[in-house]
C-alpha positions in Angstrom: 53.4 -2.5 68.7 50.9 -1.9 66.0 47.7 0.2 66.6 45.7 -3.2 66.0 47.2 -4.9 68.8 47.2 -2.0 71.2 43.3 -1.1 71.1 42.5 -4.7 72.6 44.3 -3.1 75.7 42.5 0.3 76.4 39.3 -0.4 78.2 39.4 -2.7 81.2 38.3 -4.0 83.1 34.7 -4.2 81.8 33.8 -5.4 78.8 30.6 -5.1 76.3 27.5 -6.7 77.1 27.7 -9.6 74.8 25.2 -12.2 73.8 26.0 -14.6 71.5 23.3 -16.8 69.4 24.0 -20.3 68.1 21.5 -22.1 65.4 21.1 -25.5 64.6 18.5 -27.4 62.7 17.2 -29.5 59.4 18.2 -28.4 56.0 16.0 -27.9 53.0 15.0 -31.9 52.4 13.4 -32.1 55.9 11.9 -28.4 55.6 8.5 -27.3 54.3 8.7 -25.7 50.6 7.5 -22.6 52.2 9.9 -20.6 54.2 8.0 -17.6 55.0 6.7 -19.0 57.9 10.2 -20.3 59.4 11.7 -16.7 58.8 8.7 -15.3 60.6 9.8 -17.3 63.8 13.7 -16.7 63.5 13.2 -13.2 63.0 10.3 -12.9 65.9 12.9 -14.9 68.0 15.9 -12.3 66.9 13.5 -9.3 68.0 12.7 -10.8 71.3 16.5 -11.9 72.2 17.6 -7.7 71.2 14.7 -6.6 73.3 15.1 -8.3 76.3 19.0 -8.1 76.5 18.8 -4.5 75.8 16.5 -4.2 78.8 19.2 -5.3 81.1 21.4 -2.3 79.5 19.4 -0.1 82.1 19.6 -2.4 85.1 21.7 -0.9 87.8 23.0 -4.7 87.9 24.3 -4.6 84.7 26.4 -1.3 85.1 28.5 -3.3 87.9 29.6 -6.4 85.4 29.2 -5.0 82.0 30.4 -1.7 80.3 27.3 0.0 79.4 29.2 2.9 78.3 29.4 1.2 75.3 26.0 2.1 74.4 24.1 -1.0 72.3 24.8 -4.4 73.4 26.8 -6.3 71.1 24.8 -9.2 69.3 26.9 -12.2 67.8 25.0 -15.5 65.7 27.2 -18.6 65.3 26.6 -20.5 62.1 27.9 -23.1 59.4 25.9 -21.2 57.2 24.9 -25.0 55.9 21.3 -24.8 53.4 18.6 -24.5 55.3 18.0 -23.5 59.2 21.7 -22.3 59.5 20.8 -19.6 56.6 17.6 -18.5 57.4 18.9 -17.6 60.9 21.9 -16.1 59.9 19.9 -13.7 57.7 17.4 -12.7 60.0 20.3 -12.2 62.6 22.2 -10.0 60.3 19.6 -8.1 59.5 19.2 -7.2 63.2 22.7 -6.0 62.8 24.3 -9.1 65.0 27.8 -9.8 63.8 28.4 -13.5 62.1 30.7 -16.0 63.4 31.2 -19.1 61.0 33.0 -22.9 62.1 33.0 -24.3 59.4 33.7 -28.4 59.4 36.4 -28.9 57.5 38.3 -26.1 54.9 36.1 -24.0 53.0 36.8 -25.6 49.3 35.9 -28.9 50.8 32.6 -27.8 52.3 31.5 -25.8 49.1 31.4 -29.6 47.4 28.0 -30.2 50.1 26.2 -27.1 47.8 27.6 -27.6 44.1 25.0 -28.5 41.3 24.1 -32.0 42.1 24.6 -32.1 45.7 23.0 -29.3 46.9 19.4 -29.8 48.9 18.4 -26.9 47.5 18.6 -26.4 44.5 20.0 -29.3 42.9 21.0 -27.9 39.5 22.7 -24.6 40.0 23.4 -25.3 43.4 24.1 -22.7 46.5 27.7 -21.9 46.1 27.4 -18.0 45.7 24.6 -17.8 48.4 26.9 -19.2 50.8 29.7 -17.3 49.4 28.0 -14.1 49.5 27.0 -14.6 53.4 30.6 -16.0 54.0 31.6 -12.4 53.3 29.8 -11.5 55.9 31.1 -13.4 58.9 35.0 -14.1 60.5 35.2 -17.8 59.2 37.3 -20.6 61.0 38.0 -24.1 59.2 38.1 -26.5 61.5 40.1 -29.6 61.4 37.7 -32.2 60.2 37.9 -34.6 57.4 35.8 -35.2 54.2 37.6 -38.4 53.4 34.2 -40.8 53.9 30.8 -40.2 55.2 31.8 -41.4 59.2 35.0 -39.0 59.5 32.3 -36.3 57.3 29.8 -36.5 60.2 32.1 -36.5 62.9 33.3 -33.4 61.4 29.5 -31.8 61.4 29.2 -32.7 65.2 32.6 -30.9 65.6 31.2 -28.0 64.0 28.0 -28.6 65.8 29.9 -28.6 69.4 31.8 -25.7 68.4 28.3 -23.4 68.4 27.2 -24.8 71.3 30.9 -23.8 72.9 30.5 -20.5 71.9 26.7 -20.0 72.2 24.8 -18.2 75.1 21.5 -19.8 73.7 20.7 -22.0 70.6 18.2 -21.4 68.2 17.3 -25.3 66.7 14.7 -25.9 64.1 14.1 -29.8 64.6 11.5 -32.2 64.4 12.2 -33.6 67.4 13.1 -37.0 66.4 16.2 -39.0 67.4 19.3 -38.6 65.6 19.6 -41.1 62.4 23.4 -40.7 62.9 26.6 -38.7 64.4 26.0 -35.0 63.4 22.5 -34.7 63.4 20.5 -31.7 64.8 19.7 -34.0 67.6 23.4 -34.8 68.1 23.9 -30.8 69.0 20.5 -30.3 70.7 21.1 -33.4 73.4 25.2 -31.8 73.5 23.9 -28.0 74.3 21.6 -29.4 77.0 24.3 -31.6 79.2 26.2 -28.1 78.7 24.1 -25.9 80.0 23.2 -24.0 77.4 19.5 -23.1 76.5 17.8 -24.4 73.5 14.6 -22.0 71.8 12.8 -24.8 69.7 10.7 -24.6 66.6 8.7 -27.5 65.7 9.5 -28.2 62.3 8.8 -31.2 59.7 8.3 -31.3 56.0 4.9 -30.8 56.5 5.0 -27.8 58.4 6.1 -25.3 61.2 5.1 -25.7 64.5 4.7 -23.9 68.0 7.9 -22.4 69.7 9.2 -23.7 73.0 11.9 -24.0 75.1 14.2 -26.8 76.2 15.7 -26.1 79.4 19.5 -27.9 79.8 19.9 -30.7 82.2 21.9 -29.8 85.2 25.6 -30.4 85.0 27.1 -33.5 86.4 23.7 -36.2 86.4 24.2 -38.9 84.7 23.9 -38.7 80.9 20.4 -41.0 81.0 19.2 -38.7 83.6 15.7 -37.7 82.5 16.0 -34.2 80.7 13.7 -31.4 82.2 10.4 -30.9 80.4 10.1 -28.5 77.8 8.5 -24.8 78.4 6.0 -22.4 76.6 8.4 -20.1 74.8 7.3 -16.2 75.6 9.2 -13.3 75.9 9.1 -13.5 79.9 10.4 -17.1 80.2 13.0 -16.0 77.3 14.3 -13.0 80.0 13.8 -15.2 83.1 16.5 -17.6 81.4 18.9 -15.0 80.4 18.7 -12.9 83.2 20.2 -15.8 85.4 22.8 -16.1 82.8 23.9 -12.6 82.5 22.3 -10.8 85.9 23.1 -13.5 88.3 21.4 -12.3 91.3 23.1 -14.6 93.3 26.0 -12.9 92.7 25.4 -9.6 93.1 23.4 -10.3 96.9 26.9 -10.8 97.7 29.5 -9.2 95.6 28.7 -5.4 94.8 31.1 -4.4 96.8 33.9 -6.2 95.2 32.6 -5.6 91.9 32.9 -1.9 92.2 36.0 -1.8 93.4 37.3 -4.1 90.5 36.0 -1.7 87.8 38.0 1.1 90.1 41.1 -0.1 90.4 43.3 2.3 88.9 47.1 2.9 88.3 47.7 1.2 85.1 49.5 2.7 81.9 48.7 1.1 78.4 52.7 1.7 77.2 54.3 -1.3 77.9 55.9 -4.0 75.7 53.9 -5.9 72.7 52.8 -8.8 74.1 54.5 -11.8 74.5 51.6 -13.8 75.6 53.1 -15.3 78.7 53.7 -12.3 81.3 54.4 -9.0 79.7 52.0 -6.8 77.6 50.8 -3.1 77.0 49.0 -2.8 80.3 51.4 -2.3 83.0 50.2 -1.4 86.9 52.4 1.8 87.2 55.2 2.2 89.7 53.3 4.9 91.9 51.7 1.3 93.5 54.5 -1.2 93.4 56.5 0.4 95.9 54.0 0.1 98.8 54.4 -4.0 99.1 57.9 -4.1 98.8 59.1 -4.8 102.2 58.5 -9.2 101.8 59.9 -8.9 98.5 62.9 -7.0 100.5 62.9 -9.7 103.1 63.1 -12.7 100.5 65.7 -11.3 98.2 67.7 -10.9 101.6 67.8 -14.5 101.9 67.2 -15.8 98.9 69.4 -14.7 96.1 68.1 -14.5 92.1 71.4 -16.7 91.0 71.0 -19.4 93.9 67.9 -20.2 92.3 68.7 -19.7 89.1 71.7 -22.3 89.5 69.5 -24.6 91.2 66.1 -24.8 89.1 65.9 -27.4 86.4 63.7 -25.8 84.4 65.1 -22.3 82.7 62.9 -20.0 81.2 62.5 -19.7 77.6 62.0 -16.7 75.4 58.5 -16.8 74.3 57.3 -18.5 71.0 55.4 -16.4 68.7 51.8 -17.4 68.2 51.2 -18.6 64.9 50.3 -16.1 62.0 46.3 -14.7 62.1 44.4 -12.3 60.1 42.6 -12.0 63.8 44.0 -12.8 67.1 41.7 -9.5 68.7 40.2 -12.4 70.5 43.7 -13.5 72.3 44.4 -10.0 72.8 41.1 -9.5 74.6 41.8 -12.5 77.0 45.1 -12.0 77.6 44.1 -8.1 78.6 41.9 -9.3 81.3 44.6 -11.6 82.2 47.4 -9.4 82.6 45.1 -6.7 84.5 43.9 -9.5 86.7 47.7 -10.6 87.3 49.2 -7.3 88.1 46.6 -6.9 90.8 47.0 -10.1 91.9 51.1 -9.9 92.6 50.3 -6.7 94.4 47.8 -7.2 96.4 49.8 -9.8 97.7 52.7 -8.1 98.5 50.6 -6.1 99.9 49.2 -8.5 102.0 52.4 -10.4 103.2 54.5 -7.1 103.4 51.8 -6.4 106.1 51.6 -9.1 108.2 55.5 -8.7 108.2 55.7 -5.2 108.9 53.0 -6.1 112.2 55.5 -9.0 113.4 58.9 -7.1 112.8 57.1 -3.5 114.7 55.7 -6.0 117.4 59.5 -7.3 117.9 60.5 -3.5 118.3 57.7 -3.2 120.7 58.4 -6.0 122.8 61.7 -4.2 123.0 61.3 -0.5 123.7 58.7 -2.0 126.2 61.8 -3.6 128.3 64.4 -1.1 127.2 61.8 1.5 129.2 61.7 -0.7 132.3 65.5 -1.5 132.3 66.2 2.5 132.1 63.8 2.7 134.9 66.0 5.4 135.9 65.3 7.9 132.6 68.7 8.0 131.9 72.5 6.2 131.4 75.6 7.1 131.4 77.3 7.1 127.9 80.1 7.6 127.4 80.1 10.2 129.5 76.6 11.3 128.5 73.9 11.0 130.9 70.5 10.1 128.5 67.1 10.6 129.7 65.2 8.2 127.3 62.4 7.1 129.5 59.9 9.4 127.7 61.5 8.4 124.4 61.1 4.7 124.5 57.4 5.0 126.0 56.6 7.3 123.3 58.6 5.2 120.9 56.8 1.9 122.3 53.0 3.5 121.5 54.2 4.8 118.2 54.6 1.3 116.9 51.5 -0.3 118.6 49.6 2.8 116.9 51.8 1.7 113.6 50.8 -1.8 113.9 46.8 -1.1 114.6 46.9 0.7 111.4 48.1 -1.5 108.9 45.9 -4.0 110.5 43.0 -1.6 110.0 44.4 -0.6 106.7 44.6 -4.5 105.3 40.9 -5.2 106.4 39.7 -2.0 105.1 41.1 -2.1 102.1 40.5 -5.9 101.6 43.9 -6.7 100.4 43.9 -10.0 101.8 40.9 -11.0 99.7 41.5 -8.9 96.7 45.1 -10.6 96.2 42.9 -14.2 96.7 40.0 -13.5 94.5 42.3 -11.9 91.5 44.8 -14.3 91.6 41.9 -16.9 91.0 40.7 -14.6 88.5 44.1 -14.5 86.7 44.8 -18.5 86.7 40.8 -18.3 85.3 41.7 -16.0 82.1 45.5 -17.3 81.9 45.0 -20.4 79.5 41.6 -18.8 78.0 44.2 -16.8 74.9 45.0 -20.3 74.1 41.8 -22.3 74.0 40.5 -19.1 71.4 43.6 -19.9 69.1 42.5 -23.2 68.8 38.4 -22.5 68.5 38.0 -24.0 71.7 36.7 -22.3 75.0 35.7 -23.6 78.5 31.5 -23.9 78.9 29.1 -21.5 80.5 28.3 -24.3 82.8 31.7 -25.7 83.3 32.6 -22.9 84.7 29.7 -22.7 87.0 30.4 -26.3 88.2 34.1 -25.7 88.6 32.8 -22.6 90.7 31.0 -24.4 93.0 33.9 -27.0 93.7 36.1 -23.8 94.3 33.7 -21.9 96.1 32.6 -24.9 98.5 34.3 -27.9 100.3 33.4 -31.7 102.2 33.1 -31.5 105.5 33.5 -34.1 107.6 30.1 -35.7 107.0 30.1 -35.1 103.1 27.9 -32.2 102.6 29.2 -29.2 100.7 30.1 -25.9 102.3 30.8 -22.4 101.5 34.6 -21.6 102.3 33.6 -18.7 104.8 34.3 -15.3 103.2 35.2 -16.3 100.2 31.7 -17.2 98.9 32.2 -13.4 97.4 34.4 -14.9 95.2 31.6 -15.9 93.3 32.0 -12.7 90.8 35.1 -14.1 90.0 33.1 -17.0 88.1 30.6 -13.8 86.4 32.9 -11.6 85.3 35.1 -14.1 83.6 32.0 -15.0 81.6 31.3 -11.6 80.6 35.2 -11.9 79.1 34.5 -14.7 77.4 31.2 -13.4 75.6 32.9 -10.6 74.9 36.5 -11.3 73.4 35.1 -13.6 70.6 36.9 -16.2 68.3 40.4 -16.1 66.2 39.7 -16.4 62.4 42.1 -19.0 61.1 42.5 -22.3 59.2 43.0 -25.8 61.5 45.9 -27.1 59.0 48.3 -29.2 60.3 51.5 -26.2 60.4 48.5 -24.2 61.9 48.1 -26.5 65.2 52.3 -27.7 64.9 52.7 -23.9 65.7 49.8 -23.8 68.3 51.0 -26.9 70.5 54.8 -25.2 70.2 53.6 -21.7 71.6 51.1 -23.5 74.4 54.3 -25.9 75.1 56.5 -23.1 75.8 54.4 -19.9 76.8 51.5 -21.6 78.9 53.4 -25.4 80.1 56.5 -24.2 79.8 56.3 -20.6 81.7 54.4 -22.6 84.5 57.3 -25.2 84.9 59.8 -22.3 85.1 57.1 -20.7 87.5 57.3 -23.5 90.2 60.7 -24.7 90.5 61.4 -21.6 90.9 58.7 -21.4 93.5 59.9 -24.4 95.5 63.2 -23.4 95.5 62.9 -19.7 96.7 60.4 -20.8 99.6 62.1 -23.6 101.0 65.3 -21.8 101.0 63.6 -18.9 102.4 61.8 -21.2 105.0 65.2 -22.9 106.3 67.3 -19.6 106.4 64.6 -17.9 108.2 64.5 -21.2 110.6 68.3 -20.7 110.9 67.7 -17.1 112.0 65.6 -17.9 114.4 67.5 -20.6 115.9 70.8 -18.4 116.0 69.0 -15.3 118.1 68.3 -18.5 120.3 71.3 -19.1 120.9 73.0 -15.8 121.2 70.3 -15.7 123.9 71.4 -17.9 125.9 74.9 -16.4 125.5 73.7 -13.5 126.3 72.2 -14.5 129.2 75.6 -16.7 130.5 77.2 -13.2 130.4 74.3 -11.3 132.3 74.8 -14.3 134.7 78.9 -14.1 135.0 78.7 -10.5 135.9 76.5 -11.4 138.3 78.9 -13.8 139.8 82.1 -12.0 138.9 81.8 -8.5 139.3 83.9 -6.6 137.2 84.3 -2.7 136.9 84.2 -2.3 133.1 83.2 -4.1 129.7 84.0 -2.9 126.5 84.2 0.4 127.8 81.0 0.8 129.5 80.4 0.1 133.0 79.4 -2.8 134.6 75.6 -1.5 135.4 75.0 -0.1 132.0 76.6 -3.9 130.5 74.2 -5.6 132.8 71.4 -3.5 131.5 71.9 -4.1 127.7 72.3 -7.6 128.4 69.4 -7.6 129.5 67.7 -5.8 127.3 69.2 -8.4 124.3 68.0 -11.0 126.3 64.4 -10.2 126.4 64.3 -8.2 123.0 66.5 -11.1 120.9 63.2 -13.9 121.7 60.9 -11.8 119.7 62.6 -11.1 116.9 63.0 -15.1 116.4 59.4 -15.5 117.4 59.1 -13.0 114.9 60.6 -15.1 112.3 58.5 -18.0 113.0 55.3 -16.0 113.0 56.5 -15.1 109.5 57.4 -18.1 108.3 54.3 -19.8 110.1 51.6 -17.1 108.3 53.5 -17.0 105.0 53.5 -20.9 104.9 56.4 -21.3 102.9 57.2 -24.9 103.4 53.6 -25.9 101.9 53.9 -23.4 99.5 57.4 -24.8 98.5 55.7 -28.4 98.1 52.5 -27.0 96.5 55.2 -26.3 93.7 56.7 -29.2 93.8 53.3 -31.0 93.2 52.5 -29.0 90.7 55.7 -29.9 88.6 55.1 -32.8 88.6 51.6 -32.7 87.0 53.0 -29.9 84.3 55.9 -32.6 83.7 53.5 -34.9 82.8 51.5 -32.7 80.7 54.6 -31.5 79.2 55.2 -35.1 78.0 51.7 -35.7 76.5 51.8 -32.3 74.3 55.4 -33.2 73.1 53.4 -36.7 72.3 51.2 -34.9 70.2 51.7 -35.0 66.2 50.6 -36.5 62.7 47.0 -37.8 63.3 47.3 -37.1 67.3 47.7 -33.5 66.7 43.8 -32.2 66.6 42.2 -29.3 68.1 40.5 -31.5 70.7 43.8 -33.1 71.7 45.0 -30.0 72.6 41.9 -28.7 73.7 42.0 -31.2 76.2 45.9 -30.6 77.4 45.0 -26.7 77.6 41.8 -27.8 79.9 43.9 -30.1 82.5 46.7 -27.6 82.4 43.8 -24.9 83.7 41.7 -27.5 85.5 45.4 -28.3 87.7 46.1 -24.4 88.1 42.4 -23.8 89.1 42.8 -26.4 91.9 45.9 -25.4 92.7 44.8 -22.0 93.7 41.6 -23.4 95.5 43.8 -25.3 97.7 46.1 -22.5 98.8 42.9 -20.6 99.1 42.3 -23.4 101.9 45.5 -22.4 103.5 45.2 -18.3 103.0 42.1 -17.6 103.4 42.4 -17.6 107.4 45.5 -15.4 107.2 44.5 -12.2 107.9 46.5 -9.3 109.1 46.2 -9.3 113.3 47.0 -7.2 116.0 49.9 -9.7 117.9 
C-alpha cells in the first residue's frame, strides 16, 4: 500500500471545514471593456466568503462536525476557466489561496479550439490559449464526456460542465445580465439549475454597458414544481452572506438535537490504520481492532450454530467476485476519502449491531436460566438431594444463582441504553449505506446534491401517518447528523482528476458492476438465506423443547400412577423432581427462541433481501445494457443514484422495524 493511498486513511472521522465556490457568467462579448470593476466585486465577494467561514472556525458548533485542528478552512473554486467571468473569478480565488477545480466540457485539445486566434472573444488575433494554459496548471482538471461534433451536442456539453459546478458547489458566484437563456448552456441554463438544487447563487448585475449592484438569489425549495414562482432576490451583505452559509454548514437544527451523538462519533476509538490496500468494496487500511469485536460475538455464535458458511454458500446464486480494480488515476484521493468514511462508518455499524442483538440474546437466554433456578429452588424446597449418595444443600445456591442472572440481565439492559448501541448501530449503518456508493459517483465527476440529500433526509427521518401528514420516526429524529456530517465528507474529499474516454467509463461501469452491484447481490442472497434458515431452525428448536415437554411431563405423570423405586439410577423422588424441573424450565427456553427470533425479525429481514435482489437484478441488467453511445457519465450516474436511492430506503424501512427493539428487562 503506497504512502499516497494510506494518508487518505489517518484522520477520521472529521474532516476539514470545506467550502467550495462555483462561478458562472458571460464571457468577454457580453462584458464591459473595463474589467477593473468586475474584479473589484469577485474579489470583495472572495474576501467576504474567507471571512465569514473562518468565523465559524471558532464556533463551539463547528468543533462537533468539522476538524478544526486543521487550522484554516480549506477554500475550493470550481471553474471552466472559459474567457471571461470563469477567469476573472478563478484569479481572484487563487489569489486568496482557494485551491482550483476545473470540468472541463469536453477534452482539453478540443476546448482550446473555443480560444485559438480567430475564435477567441477576447482577443481575436492571438487568441487566449496560454492564459488558459497557464491557469490550467493551476487547477486538478477533469474532461468530461461531451462532444464538439456540432453546435447542439457543443452546448449540451457546456450545460454538462455547467451542472457539474453546480454539483460540486456550496454557493455560485454568476455574473449575468439577467436575461433568459438564448439557448442550452447559457449562464441562465446553470443559474435556473443551481436554484431547483438548492444551491445559493451571489449575483452581479452585469451587461456590456456596465456592472451593476450585488445580490442574492435564494434557491427554490426542493420538490415544487419547476414553474413554481422562484423566491425574490435579496440585498447581498456580509450578514445575509453568513445567515445563508451558516444554515448550510452550522445547521442549528441539528445540533438542538444531536451533540450528544456527534461527540461520541468523533470518539469512537479502537481502530488501526494497517489493514489491507483497499479493495473498494469491504476491506481497507482502517480496521476496528479486535480488542472490540469480541464483545458482540454471542449472535454471531448463535447463527453460525445453525446456520453453516457452506449451506449458504451452496445455496446462493450469486457468488462473490474478487474485486475489480478501479480504473487508472493520477488522483483517486477523492475515492480514498469517501471510502474512509465509509469503511469507519461500516465497521461501527456491524458492531454495534452485534452488539445490540448479542444483548437482547444474552437477556432472553439468562431470563430462561432464571425462570429455571427460580423452580429448581422451589422443587429442592428441601435444601438438599440425594446424589448419588451425596446429600446437596443447593437452596442458597440456586437463590443466589437466580438473583445473579436478574442482576446480569438489568445490566446489559442498562448497559445497551447507556451506551446507545441500539441507535448507534441504526444511525451508522445509515451513515455507511449514505457514503457506500459516494467513491463511485467521485470516479465518475458526479456527486449526490446538497439538497437532495436534505430531501432524502426528511423522507428518512419522517413518515405518513394515517391521515397523510409527515412525522418524525420517534428517536430517531437524532439521526439527523447523519445527513450533516455526510455533507461535511463530501465538501471535503473533492473530485478525481481524470479524462471521460470511452476505456475510462468501460472500466468504471465494470468496477461499479462488480464492487458496488455486484458485492450487494452477493450481500443479500446471502442475507435471505442465512436468516430464513436461521428463522426455521430456531422455530424447529422451539417446537422440539415442546414436545420433549410434553414427554416429559407423560413421565412425571406415569410415576405418578406407577410408582416405581428407581429410574436411571436415581430414586423415584429425586426423578420426579427433575421432571419437574425440565418441565417448567424446557417452556422458556423455547419461549426464549421465539422471543429471539420475534426481536431479531429474521423472516422480514430474510424477505427484505429477497426484495432487494430483485431491484439489484434489475439494475444489474441495465449497467450490463450500458455501452457505445449509452455508456455516458450521466447513464451511470443515474444507475449509481438508484442503486443508493434503493439501499437508502432499504435501511429506512428496517429502521421502521428496529427502531422499537430495544434491549428490555423480560
Amino acid at each position: 500500500m503506497t504512502s499516497e493511498v494510506s494518508s487518505a486513511y489517518e484522520k477520521w472521522p472529521l474532516t476539514p471545514l470545506t467550502l467550495r465556490v462555483g462561478v458562472t457568467g458571460h464571457r468577454p462579448n457580453k462584458l464591459p471593456e473595463d474589467r477593473a470593476p468586475l474584479e473589484k466585486k469577485l474579489s470583495q465577494i472572495i474576501d467576504d466568503i474567507v471571512g465569514v467561514v473562518q468565523s465559524f472556525r471558532d464556533r463551539k458548533e463547528a468543533e462537533l462536525l468539522y476538524d478544526c485542528a486543521e487550522g484554516t478552512p480549506r477554500f475550493t473554486i470550481v471553474s471552466s476557466l472559459a474567457e471571461g467571468t470563469d477567469r476573472l473569478a478563478a484569479k481572484a480565488a487563487l489569489d486568496a489561496d482557494f485551491s482550483l477545480i476545473v470540468p472541463l466540457p469536453f477534452c482539453v485539445d478540443e476546448y482550446k479550439r473555443d480560444f485559438a486566434s480567430g475564435e477567441s472573444a477576447e482577443d481575436s488575433k492571438d487568441g487566449t490559449v496560454q492564459a488558459f494554459n497557464d491557469l490550467l496548471n493551476e487547477g486538478k482538471v477533469i474532461q468530461l464526456d461531451g462532444r464538439f461534433t456540432d453546435q447542439t451536442s457543443r452546448n449540451q456539453s457546456y450545460l454538462s460542465a455547467g451542472i457539474f459546478t453546480v454539483s460540486h458547489c456550496d454557493l455560485l458566484i454568476c455574473v449575468w445580465d439577467g436575461n433568459s437563456a438564448s439557448g442550452i448552456g447559457g449562464t441562465a441554463n446553470v443559474v435556473g439549475h443551481a436554484r431547483r438544487n438548492g444551491v445559493p447563487v451571489v449575483h452581479i448585475l452585469a451587461d456590456k454597458a456596465s456592472i451593476g449592484a450585488i445580490s442574492i438569489l435564494p434557491p427554490v425549495e426542493i420538490g415544487l414544481p419547476s414553474a413554481s414562482p422562484q423566491p425574490s432576490a435579496v440585498t447581498y451583505d456580509v450578514a445575509t452572506l453568513q445567515e445563508i452559509l451558516e444554515r448550510r454548514f452550522l445547521p442549528q437544527s441539528v445540533f438542538d438535537v444531536c451533540t450528544e451523538e456527534l461527540e461520541e462519533f468523533s470518539a469512537e476509538g479502537g481502530f488501526r490504520t494497517d489493514g489491507p490496500s483497499p479493495n473498494y468494496v469491504d476491506k481497507g487500511p482502517l480496521v476496528l481492532g479486535e480488542r472490540r469485536r469480541w464483545l458482540g460475538g454471542l449472535f454471531e455464535f448463535l447463527n453460525s450454530v445453525f446456520v453453516s458458511r457452506s449451506y449458504v454458500d451452496k445455496n446462493r446464486k450469486h457468488q462473490q467476485a474478487d474485486a475489480i480494480p478501479l480504473p487508472a488515476s493520477p488522483d483517486r484521493e477523492a475515492v480514498d476519502r469517501f471510502y474512509a468514511a465509509f469503511l469507519y462508518a461500516d465497521q461501527l455499524a456491524t458492531h454495534y449491531s452485534r452488539l445490540n442483538r448479542s444483548t437482547f440474546a444474552a437477556i432472553y437466554l439468562l431470563g430462561s436460566f432464571a425462570i429455571a433456578v427460580a423452580v429448581a429452588a422451589l422443587v429442592f424446597k428441601k435444601g438438599y438431594f440425594d446424589f448419588f449418595g451425596f446429600a446437596l444443600d443447593v437452596t442458597s445456591l440456586l437463590i443466589c444463582s437466580e438473583l445473579v442472572l436478574l442482576i446480569a440481565i438489568g445490566l446489559l439492559v442498562r448497559q445497551d441504553r447507556k451506551k446507545r448501541w441500539h441507535e448507534k448501530w441504526l444511525d451508522y449503518r445509515l451513515l455507511a449505506e449514505l457514503l457506500r456508493p459516494m467513491g463511485y459517483l467521485a470516479l465518475i465527476g458526479a456527486t449526490i446534491p446538497a439538497e437532495v440529500v436534505r430531501h432524502v433526509s426528511s423522507q428518512v427521518l419522517s413518515f405518513d401517518d394515517a391521515s397523510g401528514h409527515k412525522k418524525e420516526r420517534g428517536p430517531f429524529r437524532a439521526g439527523a447528523w447523519v445527513f450533516a456530517y455526510l455533507q461535511s465528507v463530501i465538501r471535503s474529499a473533492g473530485v478525481v482528476s481524470a479524462t471521460f474516454d470511452e476505456a475510462y467509463l468501460a472500466r468504471c461501469k465494470d468496477a461499479i458492476q462488480s464492487n458496488l452491484i455486484g458485492n450487494q447481490l452477493h450481500y443479500h442472497d446471502s442475507n435471505a438465506i442465512r436468516n430464513s434458515l436461521f428463522d426455521r431452525r430456531l422455530s424447529y428448536l422451539g417446537t422440539v423443547l415442546f414436545f420433549v415437554t410434553v414427554g416429559v411431563v407423560v413421565l412425571k405423570l406415569l410415576l405418578a400412577i406407577f410408582p416405581i423405586q428407581t429410574v436411571l439410577f436415581v430414586s423415584s423422588e429425586t426423578a420426579a423432581l427433575v421432571f419437574g424441573l425440565l418441565a417448567a424450565a424446557l417452556p422458556a427456553f423455547a419461549a426464549a427462541t421465539y422471543a429471539i427470533r420475534t426481536h431479531a425479525e429474521l423472516e422480514i429481514v430474510a424477505r427484505r433481501s429477497t426484495v432487494m435482489l430483485a431491484h439489484l437484478n434489475a439494475l444489474n441488467s441495465q449497467i450490463t445494457d450500458l455501452s457505445g453511445t449509452l455508456l455516458t457519465t450521466s447513464s451511470l450516474a443515474a444507475t449509481i443514484r438508484k442503486t443508493a436511492d434503493i439501499m437508502v430506503h432499504d435501511v429506512a424501512d428496517w429502521v421502521d422495524i428496529f427502531e422499537v427493539k430495544e434491549a428490555e428487562m423480560t
